[in-house]
N, C-alpha and C positions, 0 to 999 in steps of 0.2 A: 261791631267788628273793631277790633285794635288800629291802632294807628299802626304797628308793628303787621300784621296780617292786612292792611291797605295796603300797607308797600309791597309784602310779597306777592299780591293780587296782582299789583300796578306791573311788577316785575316781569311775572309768569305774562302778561298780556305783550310786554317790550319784548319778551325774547320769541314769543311766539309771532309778533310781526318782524323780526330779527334786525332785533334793534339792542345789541347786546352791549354797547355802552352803555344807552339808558336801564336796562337790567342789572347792569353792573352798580351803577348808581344807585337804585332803589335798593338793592339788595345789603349793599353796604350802610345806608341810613338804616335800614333793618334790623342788622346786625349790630349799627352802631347803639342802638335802643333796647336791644335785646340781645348780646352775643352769645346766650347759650342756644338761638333757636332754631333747631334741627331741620326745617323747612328753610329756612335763609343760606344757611349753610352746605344745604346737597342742593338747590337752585343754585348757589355761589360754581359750582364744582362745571356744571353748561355752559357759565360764560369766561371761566376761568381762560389765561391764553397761553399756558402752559402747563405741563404735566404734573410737575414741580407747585404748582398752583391747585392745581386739583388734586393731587394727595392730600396735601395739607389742610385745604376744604375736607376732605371728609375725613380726614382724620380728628381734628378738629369737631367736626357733627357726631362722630361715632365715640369720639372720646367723652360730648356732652352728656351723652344717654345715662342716667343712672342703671338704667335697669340694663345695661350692657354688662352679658356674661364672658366672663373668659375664656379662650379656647384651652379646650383639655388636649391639644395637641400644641407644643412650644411656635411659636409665633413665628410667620417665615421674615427672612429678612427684609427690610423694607426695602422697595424699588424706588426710593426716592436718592435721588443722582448723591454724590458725596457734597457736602458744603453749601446746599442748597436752601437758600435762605427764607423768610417769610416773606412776599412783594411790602414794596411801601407799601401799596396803595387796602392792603388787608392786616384788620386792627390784629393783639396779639388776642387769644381767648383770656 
């Protein structure tokens, strides 16, 4: 097992005794060692502490996907608030 899948291991364990700072941390070394990786990044989206924080987690995951098809219908607008930034504490992709 990866050192990168230890952590999301270690993670999914912290958030399931809801322990979502420690999640938050493992998941961020996670990401820090691997930022394209689509389990770290929808795990990120649970302990996220804002809405604003959770789009961006999976937008972020869903934008990683290569194999992500486009919709054949035009995109709806995003519900992410206006001027709504990246937190510090989550790296850029």
């Amino acid at each position: 097992m990866s050192e990168v899948q230890s952590l999301i291991v270690q993670a999914k364990k912290a958030y399931a005794s809801r322990d979502k700072e420690k999640a938050k941390d493992l998941l961020l070394k996670a990401i820090d060692l691997d930022e394209r990786n689509e389990s770290a990044w929808m795990l990120m989206t649970a302990v996220a502490t804002t809405l604003d924080e959770q789009l961006i987690c999976l937008e972020t995951c869903c934008g990683s996907t290569p194999t992500t098809k486009k919709p054949n219908r035009p995109a709806r607008k995003s519900t992410r608030s206006k001027g709504a930034r990246r937190p510090r504490w989550m790296p850029h992709p």
